[in-house]
Every structure is written in structure tokens, then in C-alpha cells.
N, C-alpha and C positions, 0 to 999 in steps of 0.2 A: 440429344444426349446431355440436356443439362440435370447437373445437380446445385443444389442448393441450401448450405447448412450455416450454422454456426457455429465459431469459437469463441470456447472463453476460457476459463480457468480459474485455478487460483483464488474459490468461493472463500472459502477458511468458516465454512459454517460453523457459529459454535465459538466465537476465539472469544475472549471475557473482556480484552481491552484495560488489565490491569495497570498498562503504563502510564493512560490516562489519569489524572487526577477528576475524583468522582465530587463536584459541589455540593453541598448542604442542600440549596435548595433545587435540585437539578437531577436529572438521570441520563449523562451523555454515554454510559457506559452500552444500556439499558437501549438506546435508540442505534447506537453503534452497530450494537450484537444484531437488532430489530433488521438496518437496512442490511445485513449479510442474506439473512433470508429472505427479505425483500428484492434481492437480484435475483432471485429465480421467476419471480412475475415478471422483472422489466427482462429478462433473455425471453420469455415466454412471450410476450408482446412483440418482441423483435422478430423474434420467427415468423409469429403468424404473420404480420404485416409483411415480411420480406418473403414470404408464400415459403420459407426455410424447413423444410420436415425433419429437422436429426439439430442438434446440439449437442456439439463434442467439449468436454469437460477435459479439460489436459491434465488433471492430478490436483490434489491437496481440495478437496471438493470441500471435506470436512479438517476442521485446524489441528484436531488431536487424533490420534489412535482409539481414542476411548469417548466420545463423544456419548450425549448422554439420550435413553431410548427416546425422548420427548424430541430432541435435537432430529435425532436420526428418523421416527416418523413422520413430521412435521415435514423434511425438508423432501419425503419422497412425495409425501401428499399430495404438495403444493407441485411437484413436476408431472404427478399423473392426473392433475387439472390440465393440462398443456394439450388440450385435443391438436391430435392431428401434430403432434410433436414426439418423436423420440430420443432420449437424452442416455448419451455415452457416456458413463462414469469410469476415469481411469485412477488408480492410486497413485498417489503423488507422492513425496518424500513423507510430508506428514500424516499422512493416511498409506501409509507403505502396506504392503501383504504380509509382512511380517510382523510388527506390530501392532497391524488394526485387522485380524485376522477375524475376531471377531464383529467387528464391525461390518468389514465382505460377506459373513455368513446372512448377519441381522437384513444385510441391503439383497442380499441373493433370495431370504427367505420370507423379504416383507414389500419388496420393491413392487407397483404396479406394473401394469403388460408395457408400456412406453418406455421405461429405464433399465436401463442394461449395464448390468457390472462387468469390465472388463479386467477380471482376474487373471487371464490365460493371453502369453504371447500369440494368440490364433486370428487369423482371419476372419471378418464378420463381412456382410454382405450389407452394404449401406445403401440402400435400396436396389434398383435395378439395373444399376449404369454405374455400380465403384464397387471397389471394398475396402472396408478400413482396417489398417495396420496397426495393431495397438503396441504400445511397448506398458506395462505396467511395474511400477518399482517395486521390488522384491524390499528391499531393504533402506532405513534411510539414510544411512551413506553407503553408496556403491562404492566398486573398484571397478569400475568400465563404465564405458560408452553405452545408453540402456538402450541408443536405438540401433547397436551392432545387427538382432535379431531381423529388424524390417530389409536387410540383405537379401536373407534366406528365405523372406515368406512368400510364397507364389499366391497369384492371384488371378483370375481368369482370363484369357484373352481379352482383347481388346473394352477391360471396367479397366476405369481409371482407380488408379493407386492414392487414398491417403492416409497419411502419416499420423501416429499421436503418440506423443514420449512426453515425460518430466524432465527439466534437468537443466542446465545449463550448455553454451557454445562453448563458452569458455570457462578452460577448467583455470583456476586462479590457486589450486593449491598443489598443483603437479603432480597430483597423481593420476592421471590420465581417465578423469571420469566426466571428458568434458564431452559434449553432443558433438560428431564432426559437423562443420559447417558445409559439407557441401553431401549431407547426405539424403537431400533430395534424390541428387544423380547418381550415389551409390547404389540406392535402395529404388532407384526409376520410380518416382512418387510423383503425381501432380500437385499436392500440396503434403508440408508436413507441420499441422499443428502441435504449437510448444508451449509449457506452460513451467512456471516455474516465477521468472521475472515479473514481478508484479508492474511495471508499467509497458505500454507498446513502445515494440520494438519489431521492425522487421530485418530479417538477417539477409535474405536475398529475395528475389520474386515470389519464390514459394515457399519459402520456407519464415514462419511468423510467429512471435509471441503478440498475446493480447493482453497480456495484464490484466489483469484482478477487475471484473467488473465495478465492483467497491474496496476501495482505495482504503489502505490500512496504517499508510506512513508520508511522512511531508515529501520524501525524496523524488516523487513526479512532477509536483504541482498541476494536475490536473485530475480531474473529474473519471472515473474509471470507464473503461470503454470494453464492449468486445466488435468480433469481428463477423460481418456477414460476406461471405465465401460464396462464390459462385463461377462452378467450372462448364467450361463448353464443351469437353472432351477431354482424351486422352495428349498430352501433349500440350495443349491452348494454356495461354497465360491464363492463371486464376485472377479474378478481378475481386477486390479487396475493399470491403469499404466498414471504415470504422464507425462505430453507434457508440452515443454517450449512456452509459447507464447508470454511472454513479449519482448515491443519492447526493452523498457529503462530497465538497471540497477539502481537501487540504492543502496549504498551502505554506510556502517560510518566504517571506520581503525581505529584504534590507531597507534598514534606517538608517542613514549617513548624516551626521551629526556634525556640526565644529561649534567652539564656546561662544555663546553671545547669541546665540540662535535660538528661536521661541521653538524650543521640543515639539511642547505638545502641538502646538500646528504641525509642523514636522510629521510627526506620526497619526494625525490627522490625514494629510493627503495621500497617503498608501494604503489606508484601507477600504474596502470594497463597500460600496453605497448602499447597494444591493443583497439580499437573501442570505445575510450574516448570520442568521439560527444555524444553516449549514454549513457552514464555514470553521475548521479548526483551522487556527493561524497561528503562526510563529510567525515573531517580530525579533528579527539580530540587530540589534544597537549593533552600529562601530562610528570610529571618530572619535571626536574629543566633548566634551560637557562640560559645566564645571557643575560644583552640585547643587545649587540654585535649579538649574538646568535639569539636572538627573530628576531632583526631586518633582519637577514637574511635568516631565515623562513619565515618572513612575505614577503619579496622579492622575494622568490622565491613561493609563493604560489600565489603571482600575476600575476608569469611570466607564470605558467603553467593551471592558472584558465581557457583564452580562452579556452583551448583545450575544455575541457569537456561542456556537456550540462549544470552543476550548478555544484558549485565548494565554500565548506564553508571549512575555519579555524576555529576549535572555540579553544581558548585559557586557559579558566575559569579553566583547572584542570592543567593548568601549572604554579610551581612555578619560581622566579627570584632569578638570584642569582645576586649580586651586588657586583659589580668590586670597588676599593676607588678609579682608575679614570675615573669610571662610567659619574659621575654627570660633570667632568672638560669637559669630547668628548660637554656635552651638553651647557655648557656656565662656562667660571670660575666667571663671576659675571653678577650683571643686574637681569633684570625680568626674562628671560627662568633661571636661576641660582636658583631663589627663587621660582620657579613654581617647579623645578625637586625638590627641596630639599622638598617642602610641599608634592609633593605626592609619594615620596619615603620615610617620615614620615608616611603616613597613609596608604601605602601599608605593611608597618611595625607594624605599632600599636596592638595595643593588647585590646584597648578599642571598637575599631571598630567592625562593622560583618563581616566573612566573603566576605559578596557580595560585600560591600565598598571596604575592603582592595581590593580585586580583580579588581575592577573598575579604583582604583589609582595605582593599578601596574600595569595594563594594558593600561591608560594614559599616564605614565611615559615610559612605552614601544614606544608606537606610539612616544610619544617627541623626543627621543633618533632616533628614524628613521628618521624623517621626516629631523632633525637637521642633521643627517649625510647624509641625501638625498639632502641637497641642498649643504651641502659641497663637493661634490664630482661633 
């Protein structure tokens, strides 16, 4: 009486990647969007190889309500390539029933015989030995628990019970629209797949998020994964085993800095040696520099930016230390002389805010470079 599927979630087919910054000579936008739709071959790989017949999709399968027809046939296409695969599509916040209503129709009306819209809190028969309990989001923000309904839904004697909801454990804004966490044993489920949390998380034995097969923000630091599920029966631990499937890395380091330190070695030895094309990296300066120092961080984060898919410095928790022939490299007199000195005054001050001071030392930063960029 085994079954044997997958979860994932959390495709976001479709999202444009505006937050990235798009290079001149480059299309990281363009490869972005690419490997979204790209995770439905590597889930389709993973099945067949894990002998998995069913891939359950825990919501937000598509990033908008309104996705566009090329997006929406393409991505059924490529699922009704998946012989010997059948794939549960649930509505997720973003793709909710009530805003992508049309979108549900296009999937009901163009979908091949392997993909199943689960529009309806109803019962489905997930092969011969379970049935699956869908919760689909009506709306995208609820006021309740969206898997209250897997309570009430009966299921045949002795087929194991699984679970599929959107949504969160934890409600963080108090309005009680959080998943209970122990609604496995409310709703008697052998497992209840959850999506919503883009990275893994498991909440107890059976009850699991998988996170986002492909990875859409720094906040994991890891490679997206899903999950291959495999139940023995009604009651038996499900055994869980995570698969990498993301194309892209993303990633954020810490650089930890003090003055008199060669930077750019520094930030040389934290980054990855290896398969940097797929690599978006954030790098957090903190510590102290002086800007001799900055300046030569900031050069060599330029020199090694191409490599990578995206490639950010941020500065804002690094402090300056200032040299007294700091401000002379920059001009001993003149306008750049009284420019350095005004914001080496207010990156100093003490009446300012924080984000000021910071904005004017980091001006004063850039002067000092650019000034010893054309001197040289």
C-alpha cells in the first residue's frame, strides 16, 4: 500500500524579476523567468526517477492572476510531457479563485488528461491507496484557517489521507488566518503538504513546506528544492527526502572589514570558485575601511561583478575611518576640496540620522574613487 509523490510549490511561473537590475550587455531577467519554467522538467525528472506518479503543487503555481495565454500554455505543455505523471494544481494566494478566475477556466479548458485544477474543496482519489484533500484559496487575503475544511472531508476507509493548503502556520498579523499547526491530527492526514514559504521548512513529521523549487530571493541561501514523499500506509511515518532542483543560487556573505586591511583580498576569499554564471550574490560590507580601502573594494567588486548572474555590494553597515591625508588625495583646494570637506562634516555629525550620515560617507567614498580613478 505504498504511494509515492511529490511536493513542490511555489513555481511563480511568469514573475518578470523587475527588482533585478537588467545589464546592458546581459539578460539575467530573461534566464530568471527561463529557469521558472524550467522547474517543471527538473520536478518531472524527479518523479520519474523516484518511480513518483502525482506531483502536488501547493498554490501560487503561476506569480499573477492574469498570466499571460503563451505563459499559461507553455507551462501545461511541458507538464503533459511528464508521461506517467500526474500534476495537482492548487490556487495559491497569487493565483487565488477569485482573482485568477479566469486563468482556472483557461487551465480547466486547455489543460492535458495528466493536470488537474483543484478549484473545489472536494476530495480526489490519488490513485488507489489515498485521497487527496485539497484546500484551494478563494481569495488572497483570507480571514481564517483555509485548511478548517480538511476536518470535514470524509475519505474512504482505510486510503490514506493527504493534505494540500496555502498559507502560513503562523499568523504574524493577528488576524487568525494562520494554518493550525497541528492539523494533521485535526483533519487525521498522513501527510499535509504546504506551500506558501518559499524556502524548506518542516513543521512536524508530516506536516511540510518545500519551498519554491527555484529560488526567487537571498533570504534561504540555498538552491531550491522539493520534496519526494513516500507513504507505507495509513498511519506509518512518511519518509521525506529532499531533491535539489534549483537552477540559480542565491546567496548574501558577510565581509568584515577593519582599516589597514587589503579589502579586495578580503572579498576575494568569500566568493565561490565555482559555477558563478548561476550565482546572484549579495555582499554586506561591515566594519571599519578607510577609503583608500573602500575604494579598493569597490574596484574590485566591479572587476569580478561580470562573472556572476547578479552581483550587489551594499555598503550601509560599513563604517569609515579617515586618514588626515584623506581629504588632500582628493583636492588640497577648490570645489572637490569643499565638497569632500561638507560631506566628511556630515558623515561625522551627530545631529544628523543615521541614513544621512551614511549617504554622506558613502558620497565622500565614491569622490575619493572616482578622484583617484582618473589620477591614475
Amino acid at each position: 500500500m505504498t504511494l509515492r509523490f511529490i511536493h513542490a510549490s511555489d513555481l511563480h511561473i511568469g514573475r518578470k524579476f523587475a527588482n533585478i537590475p537588467q545589464p546592458e550587455d546581459g539578460n539575467i531577467r530573461g534566464r530568471l523567468m527561463e529557469a521558472r519554467h524550467g522547474a517543471i522538467a527538473r520536478l518531472t525528472e524527479v518523479a520519474q526517477s523516484r518511480d513518483a506518479g502525482h506531483v502536488l503543487l501547493a498554490g501560487d503555481t503561476f506569480d499573477t492572476a492574469t498570466p499571460s495565454p503563451a505563459v499559461i500554455r507553455q507551462a501545461l505543455a511541458a507538464m503533459g510531457e511528464a508521461g506517467g505523471v500526474t500534476w495537482w494544481l492548487l490556487p495559491g494566494n497569487h493565483d487565488n479563485l477569485r482573482d485568477a478566475e479566469p486563468l482556472w477556466e483557461a487551465i480547466r479548458r486547455d489543460a492535458p488528461a495528466n493536470v488537474v485544477a483543484l478549484t473545489e474543496a472536494d476530495p480526489q482519489p490519488l490513485g488507489d491507496v489515498a485521497t487527496l484533500l485539497p484546500a484551494p484559496v478563494a481569495f488572497r487575503a483570507g480571514a481564517s484557517d483555509p485548511t478548517e475544511p480538511l476536518v470535514r472531508m470524509e475519505s474512504e476507509a482505510g486510503r490514506m489521507r493527504v493534505g494540500l493548503a496555502h498559507g502560513g502556520v503562523t499568523d504574524f498579523t493577528g488576524s487568525g488566518e494562520a494554518i493550525a499547526p497541528d492539523r494533521d491530527r485535526s483533519a487525521r492526514l498522513d501527510y499535509l503538504a504546504l506551500g506558501d514559504w518559499h524556502g524548506r521548512l518542516p513543521v512536524s513529521d508530516r506536516v511540510h513546506y518545500c519551498g519554491s523549487p527555484e529560488q526567487d530571493r537571498f533570504k534561504h541561501g540555498r538552491r531550491g528544492v522539493c520534496l519526494a514523499v513516500t507513504l507505507e500506509g495509513p498511519g506509518a511515518p512518511p519518509q521525506v527526502e529532499e531533491v535539489e532542483t534549483g537552477a540559480f543560487l542565491w546567496t548574501e556573505r558577510p565581509l568584515a572589514l577593519h582599516p589597514r586591511q587589503d579589502a579586495a583580498q578580503a572579498l576575494a576569499t568569500i566568493l565561490p570558485e565555482t559555477g558563478r554564471r548561476d550565482v546572484l550574490l549579495r555582499v554586506r560590507a561591515n566594519g571599519w575601511a578607510g577609503l583608500s580601502d573602500q575604494a579598493d573594494l569597490r574596484h574590485a567588486a566591479d572587476r569580478v561583478a561580470p562573472d556572476f548572474a547578479h552581483f550587489e555590494l551594499l555598503t550601509d553597515e560599513l563604517g569609515t575611518q579617515y586618514d588626515a591625508g584623506d581629504l588632500d588625495e582628493i583636492d588640497r583646494a577648490g570645489a572637490l576640496r569643499l565638497a569632500a570637506e561638507s560631506l566628511q562634516e556630515a558623515a561625522q555629525s551627530e545631529t544628523l540620522s543615521h541614513q544621512d550620515r551614511q549617504v554622506a560617507g558613502d558620497a565622500l567614498a565614491r569622490l575619493y574613487a572616482y578622484v583617484r580613478e582618473d589620477a591614475q
